[in-house]
Structure formats: structure tokens, C-alpha cells
N, C-alpha and C positions, 0 to 999 in steps of 0.2 A: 454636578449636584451632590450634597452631601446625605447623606444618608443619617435618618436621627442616630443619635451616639452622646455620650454622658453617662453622670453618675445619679444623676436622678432622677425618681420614678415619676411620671407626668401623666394623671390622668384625664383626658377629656370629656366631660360629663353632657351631657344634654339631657334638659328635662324639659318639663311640660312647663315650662316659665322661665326660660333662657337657656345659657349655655356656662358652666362655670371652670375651672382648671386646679387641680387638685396635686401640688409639687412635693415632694418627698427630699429631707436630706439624703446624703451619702447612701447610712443605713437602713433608708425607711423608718425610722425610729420618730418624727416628728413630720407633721405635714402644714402645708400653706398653702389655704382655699382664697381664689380669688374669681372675679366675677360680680357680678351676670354681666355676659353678652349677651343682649338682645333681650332681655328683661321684658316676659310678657308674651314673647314668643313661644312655638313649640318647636325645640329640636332633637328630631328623628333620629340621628346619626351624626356624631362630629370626630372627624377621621384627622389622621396628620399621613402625610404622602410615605410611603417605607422607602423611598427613593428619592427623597428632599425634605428634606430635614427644616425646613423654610415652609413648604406647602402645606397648610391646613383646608378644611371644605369641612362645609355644615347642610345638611338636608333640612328645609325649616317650613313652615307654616308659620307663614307672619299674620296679623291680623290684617292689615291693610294692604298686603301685597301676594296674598295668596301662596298656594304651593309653589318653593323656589331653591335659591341654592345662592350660601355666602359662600368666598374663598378669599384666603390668605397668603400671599406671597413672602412675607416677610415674620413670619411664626407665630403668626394670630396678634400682631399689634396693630393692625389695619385690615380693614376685611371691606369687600367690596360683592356687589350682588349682581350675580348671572347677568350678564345681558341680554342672554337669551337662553332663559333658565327650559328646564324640560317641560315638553309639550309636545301633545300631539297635532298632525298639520291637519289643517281644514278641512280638507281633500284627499284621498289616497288613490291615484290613478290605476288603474286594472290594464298593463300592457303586455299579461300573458307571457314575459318572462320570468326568467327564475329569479332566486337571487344570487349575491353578485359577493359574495364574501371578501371581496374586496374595499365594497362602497363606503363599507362604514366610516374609516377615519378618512377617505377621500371627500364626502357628501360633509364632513366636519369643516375640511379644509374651506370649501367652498360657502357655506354657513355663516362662515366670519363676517361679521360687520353689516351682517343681515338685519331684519325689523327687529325691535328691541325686546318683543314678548314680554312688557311689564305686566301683564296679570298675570302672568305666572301661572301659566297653564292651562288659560283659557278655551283656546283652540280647543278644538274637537276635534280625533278621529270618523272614520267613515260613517260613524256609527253612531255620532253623536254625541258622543260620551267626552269627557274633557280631564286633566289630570287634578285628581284632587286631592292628592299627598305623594310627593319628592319622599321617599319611605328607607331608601336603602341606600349606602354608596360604596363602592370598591374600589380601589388603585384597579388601572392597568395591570400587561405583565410588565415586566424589571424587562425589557427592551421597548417599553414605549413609553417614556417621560412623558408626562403630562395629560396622558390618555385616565378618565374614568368613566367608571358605568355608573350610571342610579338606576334606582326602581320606583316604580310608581302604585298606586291605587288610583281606578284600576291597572289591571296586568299592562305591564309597560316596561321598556328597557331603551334607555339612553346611552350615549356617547358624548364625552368632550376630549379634545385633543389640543385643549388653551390651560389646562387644571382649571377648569368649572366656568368658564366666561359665557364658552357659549356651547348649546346642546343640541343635538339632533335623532333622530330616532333610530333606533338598532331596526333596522324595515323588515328583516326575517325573522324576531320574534317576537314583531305585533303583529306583523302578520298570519303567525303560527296562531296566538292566541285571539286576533280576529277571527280566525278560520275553524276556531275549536271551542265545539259546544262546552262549556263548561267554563272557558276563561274569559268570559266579555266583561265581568267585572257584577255579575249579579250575587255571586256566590253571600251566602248570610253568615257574614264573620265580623267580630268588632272591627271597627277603623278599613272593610271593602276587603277585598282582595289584594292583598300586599303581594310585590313581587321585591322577594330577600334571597339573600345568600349568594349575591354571583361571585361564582368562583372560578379563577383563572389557573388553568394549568401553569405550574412554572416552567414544566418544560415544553410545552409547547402553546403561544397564543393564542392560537387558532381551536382549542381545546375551553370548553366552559361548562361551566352547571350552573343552573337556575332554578329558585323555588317559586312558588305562586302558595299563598294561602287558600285553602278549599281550591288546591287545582293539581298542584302534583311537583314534584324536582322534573327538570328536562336537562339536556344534554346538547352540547352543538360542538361538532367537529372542524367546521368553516367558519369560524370569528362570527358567529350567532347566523349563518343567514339562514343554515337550519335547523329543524329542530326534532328529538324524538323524546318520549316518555322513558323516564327511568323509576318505577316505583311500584317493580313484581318484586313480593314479598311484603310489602308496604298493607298494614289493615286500615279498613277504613269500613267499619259498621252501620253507617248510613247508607252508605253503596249497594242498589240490587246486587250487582254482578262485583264477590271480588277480587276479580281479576281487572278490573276496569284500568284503563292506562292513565284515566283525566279523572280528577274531584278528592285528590286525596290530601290534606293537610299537613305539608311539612311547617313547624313551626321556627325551627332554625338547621341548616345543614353547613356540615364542617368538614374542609380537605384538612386531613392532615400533613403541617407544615415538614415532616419526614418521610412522610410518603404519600404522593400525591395519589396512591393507588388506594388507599385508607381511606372511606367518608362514613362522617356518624352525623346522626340524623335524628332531632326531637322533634317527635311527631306527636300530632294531638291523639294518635292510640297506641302512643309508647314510645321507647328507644331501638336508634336503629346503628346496625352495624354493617357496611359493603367493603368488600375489599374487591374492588373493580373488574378483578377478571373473572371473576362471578356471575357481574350482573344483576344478584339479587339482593333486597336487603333482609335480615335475620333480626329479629327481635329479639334484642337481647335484655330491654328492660321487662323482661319475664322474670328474669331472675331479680328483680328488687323485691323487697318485703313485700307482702301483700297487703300487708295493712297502710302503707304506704302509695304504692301504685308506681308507675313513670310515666306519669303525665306531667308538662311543662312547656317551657319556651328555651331558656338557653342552654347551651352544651359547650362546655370548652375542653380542649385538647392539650396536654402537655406541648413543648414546646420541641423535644424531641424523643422520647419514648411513645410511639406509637397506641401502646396499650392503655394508656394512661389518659384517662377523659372526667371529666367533673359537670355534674350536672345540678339543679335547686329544683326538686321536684315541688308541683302544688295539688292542693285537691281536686279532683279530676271527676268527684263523685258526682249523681245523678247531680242536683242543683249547679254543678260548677261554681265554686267558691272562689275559687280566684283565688285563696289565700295558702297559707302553708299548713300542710295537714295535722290536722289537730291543733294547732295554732304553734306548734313547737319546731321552728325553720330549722332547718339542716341540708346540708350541703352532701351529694352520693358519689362517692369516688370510685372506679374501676382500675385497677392493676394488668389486667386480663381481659383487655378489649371487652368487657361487658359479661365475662361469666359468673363473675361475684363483683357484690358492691358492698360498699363500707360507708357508714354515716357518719358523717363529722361535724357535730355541734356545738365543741367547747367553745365557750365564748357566746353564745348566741341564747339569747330569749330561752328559758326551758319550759315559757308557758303564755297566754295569751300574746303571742307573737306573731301575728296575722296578713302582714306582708308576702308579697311573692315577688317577683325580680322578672325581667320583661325580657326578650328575646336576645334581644342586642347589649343587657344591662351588666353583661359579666364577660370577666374576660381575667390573661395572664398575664404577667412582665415574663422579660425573657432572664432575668438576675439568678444568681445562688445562691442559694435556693428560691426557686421559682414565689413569686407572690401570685396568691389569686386574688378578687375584688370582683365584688356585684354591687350594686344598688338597689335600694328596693323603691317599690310603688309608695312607701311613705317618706323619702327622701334622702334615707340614710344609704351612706357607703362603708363597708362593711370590707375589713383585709385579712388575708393570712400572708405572715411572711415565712411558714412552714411547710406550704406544698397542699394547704387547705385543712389542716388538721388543725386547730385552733384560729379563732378571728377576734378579731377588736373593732370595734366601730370608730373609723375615722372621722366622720364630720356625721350630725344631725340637721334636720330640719332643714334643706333641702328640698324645692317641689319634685313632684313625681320624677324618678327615673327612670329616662326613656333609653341610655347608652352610655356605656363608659370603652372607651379604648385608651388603652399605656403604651407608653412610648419613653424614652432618654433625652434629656435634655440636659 
């Protein structure tokens, strides 16, 4: 399988009204918007495989088909829907063993050409509950073609082992979050309890992190069958107790692609900074302006300088605005893992500019000098080809943006 590779920068956009593709010449100097896929749909998350160059998947809410999952074998010229998109099973049997951190892509294996799950996540857990947003997706690791995870509302964690055909449940962490007050899916956050961020060690499988919105990041050592809280130093001002291990709001969490021992973490009461053999996380958006704040959704990471993270901070104040503070968007870049931060506005709105950029909606090419790109909630996508110190607005008018990821084609 080929791995994406080229000279041009390819962005995959999903918004709240299809799915559109955003092509760059050589130099990024000139771009070509094409689209909509799926016109009318919502999609979540529209990924291309780092391991097939061919492989695309789309996390979507269709109106007529409920929460589900397209994928592409042949680079988004044809796309075809889950057969047996993610869902929870009817029934979850209590036979008082453990788990089996093997089961996962075994139980996949077996899954194949099973009932076709057309609603789209109908089914119900033990508990009654049924999936009502396909919310997040992740490659496998780079030794398992064709394996991904999703995440769901409520707390939920899938496998496929076909690249997205057909899905079955990671059983040791819904079982976790069956079993844990706090994550059954009540929590009171826009669009439920989202389960984001799953990240795979690269150097080892069997090594993962997971977020839950109003629930906490977790950790599984055995290919998810278990699971423990990671999220002392983490504030969370609604919490009696806060040291508590469950109910805490990561909004996006990031391994760093140069050292998997690096994760930075935007939280709904600030930025965070671990460096793994620690165990704790430091809040490091302390040091942002105070008239500003670090409240947000997305965090991107340079591509290999460790220290080097960009975030789109929003108003955080009592009403939660949702919008960019004071209406004047700017973009905070850290040199030094989070001990100073720098604002970078050129190019950008320097007044009644009210948009803010969504969890998933920013991201980097890996070229050189690095490009960065966000989307915002009013449609636009927004580039630097400077390493985020000057932006130009690529395309307008665009519905909401819900993810952008880059890739080479």
C-alpha cells in the first residue's frame, strides 16, 4: 500500500452540509475547491489512511440513515457505506471474565458479513442507550492495515479491521465507561458526550489514549481492554472533589508525532502540557494573556519540534460565547512547550470577527515550511504558509466547519 505522497496540499473538509476537498498547486499559491460529497449531510470527521494513500472514511450523520461511516478505496472517487456501521449490541452478556485484549480485531474478523446494521446505530447497549453520533476516527497503528477506531456519543469505542465496512465494539472500554459513574452518556455538553482523540502509540499497539467530553482522557496498556484515568493536574471547577479521576473535559488531546511521550491537551479550563513519565498534567495556558484566556477546542502540534504547539483560543467568559475574544480571531503559538505564547493575527479580521474553529477544524501539512489551516463555524478556511504567522483566507462561504485534515496528493 502506498502511503499518501506528492506535491500537493489536499485538504479534507467536513462540514455541517457535506464533505468538500480543498487542492493546492505545487506552491500552495492557488487552490481548487471541489465538492460537496454528501450535500445536506453532517460530517464529523473525513480522514485519508497515513498508510494508503487510496483509503479515505468519513464519520457522518445522514438524515435518512442515521449515525454511520462512508469509506473510499480508490481516493474518494467512489465511496460506499458501512455495512455494518458502529453500534452498540442489544445485549451485553455478564460472564465474569476479564478482558481479552486480544478479542478486538479477532471479534472483527468474525463480524464480517454479519446483519447489515442499516440504521445506523440503532441497537442499544445494556443500558438502553443507542449510538447517536459516529463523532471521531483514527488510523490504526502502521502494523495494522486497514484497522480503525471511531468514537461515538454516547462514550463509545469501535474497531474495523476491513477500512470502515464493518464495525464492532472495543468491549473493554464500554465496558469501562458502562461501569463508571460519570460516563453513561448523561454528562450536559453540546452534541452528548463525545468520545475524541484516540491515540495510538507508534511504538507500541497495544498502548492508547482516549478522551471523553465531561469525562476525562484514559489510557489502556492491552489494545483498550483496560482502562485507567489519566487527568491528575487537570482543573475542573464544577468538580466537588478536585482531585476526582472521572468528569473532567478534555476538548481535544495531541501525541506529539516526535515524541510519543509529549501530549498537549485543550481543556475546557485551559491548556495542558504531560510529558508521560510524569503522569501529571501542568497548565501551561496560565501563561496566555489574561485578557485573553485558554479556553478552546483545537491544539495542533508542529510536525517535528516538540515545543512548538498552535492553538485558536475563544471566549470562555461567564456566558460562553463561543466566538473569538473581543471579536478579534488570532491564532497562540508556543516555542517552549507552553511557557510563553505569541499571537498571530496578520491577515485576520482585526475587528467584529466572531467566528471560532471547532475541535477537529485545524490542523498542519507536513511541507517547508510547515502550513497551518483552520476552518471556522462560518465556513471559511483560513492558511498560513509561514508556520502560522500571517493567514489568507482560502475559500468563503462554506457551511459550518466541523474538520479539516491535509494530506499530499
Amino acid at each position: 500500500m502506498a502511503k499518501p505522497q506528492g506535491n500537493h496540499v489536499q485538504l479534507l473538509i467536513g462540514t455541517r452540509k457535506g464533505a468538500f476537498t480543498l487542492t493546492s498547486d505545487p506552491v500552495r499559491s492557488t487552490w481548487k475547491l471541489e465538492g460537496p460529497l454528501y450535500l445536506g449531510h453532517i460530517v464529523y470527521h473525513y480522514m485519508v489512511d497515513p498508510r494508503d494513500a487510496s483509503s479515505q472514511i468519513m464519520a457522518m450523520k445522514a438524515g435518512h440513515l442515521g449515525p454511520t461511516v462512508f469509506f473510499s478505496k480508490d481516493g474518494g472517487k467512489t465511496w460506499k457505506e458501512s455495512s455494518k456501521p458502529p453500534q452498540f449490541p442489544k445485549a451485553v452478556a455478564d460472564d465474569g471474565g476479564k478482558p481479552d485484549p486480544d478479542k478486538n480485531i479477532a471479534e472483527m474478523e468474525a463480524a464480517k458479513g454479519g446483519e447489515t446494521g442499516k440504521e445506523g446505530g440503532a441497537e442499544g447497549k445494556k443500558d438502553g442507550s443507542a449510538v447517536s453520533v459516529v463523532f471521531w476516527l483514527s488510523p490504526g497503528h502502521e502494523s495494522q492495515p486497514n484497522v480503525w477506531y471511531a468514537g461515538s456519543a454516547p462514550p463509545g469505542m469501535f474497531i474495523t479491521t476491513d477500512g470502515g465496512d464493518t464495525w464492532t465494539p472495543v468491549e473493554g472500554f464500554n465496558k469501562y465507561c458502562q461501569d463508571t459513574d460519570g460516563l453513561h452518556g448523561e454528562g450536559e455538553t453540546p452534541g452528548g458526550q463525545l468520545t475524541h482523540s484516540i491515540l495510538i502509540d507508534p511504538r507500541d499497539p497495544n498502548h492508547m489514549y482516549v478522551s471523553i467530553s465531561v469525562g476525562g482522557t484514559f489510557e489502556s496498556y492491552d489494545a483498550g481492554a483496560t482502562w485507567k484515568p489519566l487527568n491528575k493536574g487537570v482543573e475542573a471547577e464544577w468538580l466537588p472533589d478536585p482531585e476526582a479521576e472521572h468528569g473532567h473535559d478534555p476538548h481535544f488531546v495531541v501525541m506529539h508525532p516526535a515524541d510519543p511521550d509529549r501530549l498537549y491537551q485543550q481543556n475546557h479550563c485551559g491548556i495542558y502540557r504531560m510529558d508521560r513519565k510524569d503522569g501529571k498534567w501542568i497548565r501551561v495556558g496560565n501563561n496566555m494573556p489574561k485578557e485573553i484566556g485558554d479556553i478552546g477546542f483545537p491544539i495542533v502540534t508542529h510536525p517535528h519540534d516538540v515545543n512548538r504547539a498552535w492553538v485558536f483560543p475563544m471566549d470562555g467568559t461567564t456566558v460562553w460565547p463561543r466566538t473569538s475574544p473581543g471579536g478579534r480571531p488570532a491564532v497562540y503559538e508556543t516555542t517552549d512547550a507552553g511557557e510563553t505564547w505569541h499571537r498571530h493575527d496578520l491577515g485576520l479580521p482585526t475587528e467584529h470577527g466572531y467566528f471560532t474553529v471547532k475541535r477537529q477544524a485545524m490542523c498542519a501539512d507536513a511541507q517547508l515550511p510547515m502550513g497551518l489551516y483552520f476552518g471556522t463555524t462560518g465556513g471559511e478556511i483560513w492558511g498560513s504558509l509561514d508556520e502560522g504567522k500571517s493567514f489568507d483566507c482560502i475559500v468563503r462561504h462554506l457551511p459550518e466547519i466541523y474538520s479539516i485534515t491535509a494530506t499530499l496528493v
